[in-house]
C-alpha positions in Angstrom: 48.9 12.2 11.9 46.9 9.6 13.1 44.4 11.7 14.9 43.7 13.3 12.2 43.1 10.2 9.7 40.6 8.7 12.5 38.9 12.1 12.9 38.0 12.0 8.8 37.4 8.3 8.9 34.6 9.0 12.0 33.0 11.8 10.3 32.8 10.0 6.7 31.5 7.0 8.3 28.7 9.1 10.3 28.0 11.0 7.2 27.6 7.8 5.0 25.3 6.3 8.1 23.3 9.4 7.7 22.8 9.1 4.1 22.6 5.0 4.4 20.1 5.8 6.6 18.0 8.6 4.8 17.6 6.7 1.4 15.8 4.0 3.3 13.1 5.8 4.2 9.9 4.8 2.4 8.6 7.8 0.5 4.9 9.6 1.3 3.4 8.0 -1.8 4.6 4.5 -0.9 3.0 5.0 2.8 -0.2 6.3 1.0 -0.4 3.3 -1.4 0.0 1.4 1.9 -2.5 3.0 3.9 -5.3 3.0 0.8 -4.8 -0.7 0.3 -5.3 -1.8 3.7 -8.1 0.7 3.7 -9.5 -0.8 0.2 -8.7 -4.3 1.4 -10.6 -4.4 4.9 -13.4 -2.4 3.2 -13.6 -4.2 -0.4 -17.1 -5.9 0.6 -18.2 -2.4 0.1 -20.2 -2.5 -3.5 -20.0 1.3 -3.4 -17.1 2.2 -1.4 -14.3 -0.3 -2.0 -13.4 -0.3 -5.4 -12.2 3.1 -5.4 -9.9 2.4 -2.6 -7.8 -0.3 -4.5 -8.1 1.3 -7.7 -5.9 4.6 -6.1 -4.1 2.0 -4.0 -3.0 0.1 -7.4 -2.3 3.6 -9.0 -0.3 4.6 -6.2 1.5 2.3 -5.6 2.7 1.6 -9.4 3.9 5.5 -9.4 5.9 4.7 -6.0 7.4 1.4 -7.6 9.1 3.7 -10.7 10.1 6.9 -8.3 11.5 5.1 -5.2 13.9 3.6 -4.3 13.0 1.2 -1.5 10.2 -0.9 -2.6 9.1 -2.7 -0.2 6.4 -0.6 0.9 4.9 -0.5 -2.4 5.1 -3.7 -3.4 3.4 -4.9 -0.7 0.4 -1.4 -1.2 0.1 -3.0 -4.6 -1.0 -6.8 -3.7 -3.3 -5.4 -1.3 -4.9 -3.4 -4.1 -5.1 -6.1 -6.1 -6.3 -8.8 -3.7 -9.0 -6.1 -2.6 -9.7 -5.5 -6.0 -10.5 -9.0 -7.1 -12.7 -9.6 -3.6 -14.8 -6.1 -4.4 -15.4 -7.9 -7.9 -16.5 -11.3 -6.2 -18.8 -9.5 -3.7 -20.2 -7.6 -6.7 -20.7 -10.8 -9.0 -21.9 -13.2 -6.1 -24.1 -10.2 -4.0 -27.6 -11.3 -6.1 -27.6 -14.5 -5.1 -26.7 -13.8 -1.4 -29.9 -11.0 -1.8 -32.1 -13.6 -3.7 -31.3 -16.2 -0.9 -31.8 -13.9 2.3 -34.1 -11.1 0.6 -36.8 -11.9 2.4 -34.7 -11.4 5.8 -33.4 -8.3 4.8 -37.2 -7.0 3.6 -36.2 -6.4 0.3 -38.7 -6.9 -2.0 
């Protein structure tokens, strides 16, 4: 009888391990909110390029935070976003100045 108890005991632990262990896997959208907000951050001094980054990063990872269960992931896709967001828009407010400062060694006229 108590072979049999520890038999069922062993196989309901290893299935709830399994489980455990399947529901805390970060999801495809969270790990491409991650990935586009370290892309959007490292490239938000971009004027053309970087915005667009973060803005899918942002909506990404919002999506990911209301599906998934785990997230970690997508918290940390969405502060990226926003950080990258809010550089792209300093580089885009302050980028005259730096031009109308160092124009003439950049030949633009």
């Amino acid at each position: 009888m108590a072979k049999k108890t520890k038999r069922k005991t062993k196989k309901s632990v290893q299935s709830t391990a399994k489980k455990v262990q399947s529901s805390q896997q970060p999801s495809g959208l969270s790990i491409a909110a991650f990935v586009l907000g370290l892309m959007g951050f490292v490239f938000s001094w971009i004027p053309m390029f970087g915005w667009l980054l973060n803005i899918l990063a942002i909506i990404f990872a919002a999506v990911s935070l209301k599906q998934d269960k785990v997230k970690g992931l997508s918290i940390v896709a969405l502060i990226l976003g926003i950080l990258g967001l809010l550089i792209w828009i300093l580089a885009v407010a302050f980028s005259p100045f730096f031009i109308g400062s160092y124009g003439h060694m950049l030949m633009i006229r």
